[in-house]
C-alpha positions in Angstrom: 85.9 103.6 181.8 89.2 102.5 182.4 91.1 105.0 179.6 88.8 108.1 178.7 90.4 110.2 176.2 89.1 113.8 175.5 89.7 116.1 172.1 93.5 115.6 173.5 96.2 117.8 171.5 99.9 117.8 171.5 101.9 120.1 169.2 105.9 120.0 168.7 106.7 123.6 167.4 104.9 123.8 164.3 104.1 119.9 163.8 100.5 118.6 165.4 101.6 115.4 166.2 98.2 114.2 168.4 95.4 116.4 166.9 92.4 116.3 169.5 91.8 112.7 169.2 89.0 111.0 171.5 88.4 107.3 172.6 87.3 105.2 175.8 88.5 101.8 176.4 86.6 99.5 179.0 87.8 97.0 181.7 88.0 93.8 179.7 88.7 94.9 176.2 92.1 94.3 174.4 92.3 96.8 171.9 94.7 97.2 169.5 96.3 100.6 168.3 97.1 100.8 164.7 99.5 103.5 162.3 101.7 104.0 160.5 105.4 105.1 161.4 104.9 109.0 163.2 100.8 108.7 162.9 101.2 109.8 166.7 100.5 106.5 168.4 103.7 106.6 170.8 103.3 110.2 171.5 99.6 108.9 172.4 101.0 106.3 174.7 103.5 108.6 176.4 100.2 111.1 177.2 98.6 108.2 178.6 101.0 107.3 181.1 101.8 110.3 182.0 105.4 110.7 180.5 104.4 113.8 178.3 101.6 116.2 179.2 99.0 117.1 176.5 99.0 120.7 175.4 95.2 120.3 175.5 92.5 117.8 176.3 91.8 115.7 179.3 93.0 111.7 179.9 91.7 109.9 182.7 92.8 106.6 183.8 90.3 104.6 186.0 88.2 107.8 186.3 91.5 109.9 187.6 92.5 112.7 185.2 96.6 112.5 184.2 97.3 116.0 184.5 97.6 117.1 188.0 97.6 113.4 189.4 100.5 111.5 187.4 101.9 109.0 190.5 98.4 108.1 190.8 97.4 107.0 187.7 101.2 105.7 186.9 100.0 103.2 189.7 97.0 101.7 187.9 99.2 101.6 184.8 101.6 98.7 183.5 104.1 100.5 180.8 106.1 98.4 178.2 108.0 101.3 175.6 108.7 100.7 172.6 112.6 100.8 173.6 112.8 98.6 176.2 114.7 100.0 179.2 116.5 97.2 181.2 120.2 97.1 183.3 122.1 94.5 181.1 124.5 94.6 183.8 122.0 93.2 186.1 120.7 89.7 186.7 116.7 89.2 186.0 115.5 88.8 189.4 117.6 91.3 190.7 116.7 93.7 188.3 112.7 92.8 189.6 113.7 93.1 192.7 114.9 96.8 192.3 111.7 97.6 190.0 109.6 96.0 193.0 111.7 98.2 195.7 110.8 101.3 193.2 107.2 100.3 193.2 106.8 99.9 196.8 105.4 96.6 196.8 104.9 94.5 199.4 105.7 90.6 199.4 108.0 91.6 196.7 109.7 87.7 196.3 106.3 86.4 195.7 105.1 88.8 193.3 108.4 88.5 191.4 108.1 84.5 191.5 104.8 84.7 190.1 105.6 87.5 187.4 108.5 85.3 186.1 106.2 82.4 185.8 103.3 84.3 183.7 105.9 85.3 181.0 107.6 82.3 180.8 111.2 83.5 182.5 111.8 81.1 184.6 114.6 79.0 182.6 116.2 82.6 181.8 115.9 84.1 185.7 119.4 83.2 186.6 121.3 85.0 184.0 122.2 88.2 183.3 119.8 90.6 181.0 122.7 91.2 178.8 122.8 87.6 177.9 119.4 86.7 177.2 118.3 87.3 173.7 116.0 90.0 172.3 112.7 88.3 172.8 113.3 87.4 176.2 114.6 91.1 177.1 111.0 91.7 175.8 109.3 89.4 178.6 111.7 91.0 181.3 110.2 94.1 180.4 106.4 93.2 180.7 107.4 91.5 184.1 108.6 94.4 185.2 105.2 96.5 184.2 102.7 93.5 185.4 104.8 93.4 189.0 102.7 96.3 190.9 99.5 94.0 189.0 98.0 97.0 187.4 94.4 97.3 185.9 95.4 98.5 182.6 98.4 97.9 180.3 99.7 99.5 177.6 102.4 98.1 175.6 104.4 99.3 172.8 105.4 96.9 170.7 105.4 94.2 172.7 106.2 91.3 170.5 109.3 92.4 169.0 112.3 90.2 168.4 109.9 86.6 169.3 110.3 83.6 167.6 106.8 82.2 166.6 106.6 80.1 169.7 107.3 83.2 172.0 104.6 85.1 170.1 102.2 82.4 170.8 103.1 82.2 174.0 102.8 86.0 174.5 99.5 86.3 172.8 97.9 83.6 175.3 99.5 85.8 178.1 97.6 88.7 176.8 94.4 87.1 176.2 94.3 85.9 179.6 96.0 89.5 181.1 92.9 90.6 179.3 90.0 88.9 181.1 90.4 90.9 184.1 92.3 94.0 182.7 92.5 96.5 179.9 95.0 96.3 177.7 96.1 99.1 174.8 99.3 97.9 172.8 100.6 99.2 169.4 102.2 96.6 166.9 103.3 96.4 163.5 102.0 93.0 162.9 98.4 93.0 161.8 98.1 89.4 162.6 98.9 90.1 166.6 96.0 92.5 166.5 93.8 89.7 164.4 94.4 87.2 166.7 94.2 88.9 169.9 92.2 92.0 170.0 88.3 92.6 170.4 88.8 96.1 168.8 90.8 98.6 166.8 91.5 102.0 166.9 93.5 102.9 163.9 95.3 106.6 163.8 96.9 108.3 161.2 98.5 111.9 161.0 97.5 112.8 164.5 94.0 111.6 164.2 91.8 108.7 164.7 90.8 107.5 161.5 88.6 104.2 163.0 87.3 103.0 166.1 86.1 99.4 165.2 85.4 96.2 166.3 87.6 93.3 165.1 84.6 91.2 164.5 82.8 93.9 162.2 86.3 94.5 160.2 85.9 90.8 159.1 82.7 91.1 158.2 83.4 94.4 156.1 82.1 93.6 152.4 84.4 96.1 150.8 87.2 94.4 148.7 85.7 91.0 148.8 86.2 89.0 145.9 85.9 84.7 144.8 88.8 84.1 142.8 87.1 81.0 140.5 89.2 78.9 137.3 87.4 76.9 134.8 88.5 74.4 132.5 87.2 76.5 129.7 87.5 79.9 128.7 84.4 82.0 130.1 83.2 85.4 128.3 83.3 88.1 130.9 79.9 89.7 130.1 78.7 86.2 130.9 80.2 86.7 134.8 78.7 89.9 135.1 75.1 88.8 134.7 75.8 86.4 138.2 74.5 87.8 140.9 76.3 89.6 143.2 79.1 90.4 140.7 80.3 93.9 141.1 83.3 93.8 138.6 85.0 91.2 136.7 89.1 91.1 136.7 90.6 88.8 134.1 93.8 86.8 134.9 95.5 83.8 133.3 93.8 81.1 131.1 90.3 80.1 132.7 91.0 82.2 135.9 88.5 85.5 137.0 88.6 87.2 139.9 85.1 88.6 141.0 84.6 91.3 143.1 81.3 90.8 145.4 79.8 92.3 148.7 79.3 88.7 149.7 81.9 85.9 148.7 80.1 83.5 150.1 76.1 84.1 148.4 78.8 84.5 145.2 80.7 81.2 145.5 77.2 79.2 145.6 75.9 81.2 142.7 78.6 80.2 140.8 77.8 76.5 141.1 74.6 77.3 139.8 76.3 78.9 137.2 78.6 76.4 135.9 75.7 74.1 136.1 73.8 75.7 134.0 76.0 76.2 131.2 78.1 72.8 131.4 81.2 74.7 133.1 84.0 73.1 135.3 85.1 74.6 138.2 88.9 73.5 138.6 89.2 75.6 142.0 87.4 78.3 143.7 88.9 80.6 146.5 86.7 83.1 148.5 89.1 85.9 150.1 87.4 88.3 152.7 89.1 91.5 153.7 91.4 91.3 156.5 92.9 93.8 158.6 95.8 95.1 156.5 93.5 96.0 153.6 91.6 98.3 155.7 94.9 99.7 157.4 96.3 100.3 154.2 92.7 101.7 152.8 92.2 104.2 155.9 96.0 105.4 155.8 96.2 105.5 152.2 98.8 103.1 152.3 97.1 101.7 149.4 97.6 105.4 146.9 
């Protein structure tokens, strides 16, 4: 495993902020860490790399525990933050160059070339970090945690303040960071995690309230519905007797909403259905749930 995390705790006075969560992440797997605001996700982070110590527990990176032997996990870890830290006084290369020195790495001007290349830096590298603009302060900082090329990231936030081409940009980068490292970020935007990650770990109030694959999460049946309008006005009893309906909502002239376990079986059966008793369909949506319905359903976002 390349992150093994065991019943870890951490308390602040009276407040359980972490409250002994467990989870193991593999080489390969980008996995996405869900919460909401103080759920305990960048205290999580912090334990991981070693930047606060767990009150109880164990974390092992690569199969070497935290405690006891930070510097050497810290050097099989890439770190983003959620607050960036840069030198805005400090030109981009040179700032790379000090992180490199800090790191200890060798061929340093080579590694930084080829760091500024993978995040797309290299029209920004000759100015200073105080004049380049939010998103690309954000790329600065995952050059600077990819530079010692560790085996697993973990990146808070990482798409903040990009533009829509940046975030595609960045989501490639991480895909392909991904094929031969693990990756653990946190982000606000469910549509990152939909479009990048092969899992989810969702925590809320200190604990881990899912551990899921992305691909099962779009297959989950609950809050399916097929959102149908026809030309003429339908009794709802009638809707109910379709198979597959689990509930009948009414909406504007013509329009139902059908809840279902599976959109798809439903939006055939209505066919039949309209078929059958000389019905026309004017339009006919099936909507699957996606990732922010189950967010909002496990952290009772929803209440």
């Amino acid at each position: 495993m390349s992150i093994q995390v065991d019943q870890v705790l951490k308390v602040y006075g009276e407040q359980v902020a972490v409250d002994r969560i467990s989870f193991s992440i593999d080489k390969g797997e980008i996995v996405g860490f869900l919460g909401p605001n103080g759920a305990g996700k960048s205290t999580t982070m912090k334990m991981l790399t070693g930047f606060l110590q767990a009150d109880a527990g164990r974390i092992e990176i690569c199969g070497i525990p935290v405690t006891g032997e930070a510097l050497a996990t810290k050097r099989k870890i890439g770190y983003l933050p959620e607050l960036n830290p840069l030198y805005p006084d400090m030109y981009v290369r040179e700032y790379l160059q000090l992180r490199a020195g800090l790191n200890g790495i060798k061929n340093a001007g080579e590694r930084i070339e080829a760091v500024i290349s993978m995040t797309g830096l290299s029209s920004e590298s000759h100015k200073e970090i105080a004049q380049l603009s939010k998103g690309y302060k954000q790329r600065v900082g995952l050059a600077a945690a990819l530079l010692h090329d560790p085996e697993v990231l973990i990146l808070d936030e990482p798409t903040t303040g990009l533009d829509p081409n940046q975030l595609a940009e960045i989501r490639e980068l991480i895909r392909e960071l991904g094929k031969t490292r693990t990756i653990l970020f946190s982000t606000h935007i469910m549509q990152e995690v939909e479009a990048v990650c092969d899992r989810v770990i969702v925590i809320n109030k200190g604990r881990i309230v899912a551990d899921r694959l992305m691909q099962d999460i779009r297959n989950e049946p609950v809050s399916a519905s097929v959102k149908v309008r026809f030309r003429e006005n339908v009794q709802e009893h009638e809707l109910n007797t379709i198979n597959g309906v689990t509930a009948v909502l009414r909406g504007g002239e013509g329009e139902y909403t059908l809840e279902t376990g599976s959109p798809d079986d439903l939006a055939k059966e209505l066919m039949t259905f309209a078929l059958q008793h000389n019905l026309n369909i004017v339009s006919l949506q099936t909507q699957t749930q996606s990732l922010e319905d189950v967010f909002r359903t496990l952290t009772g976002a929803g209440e």
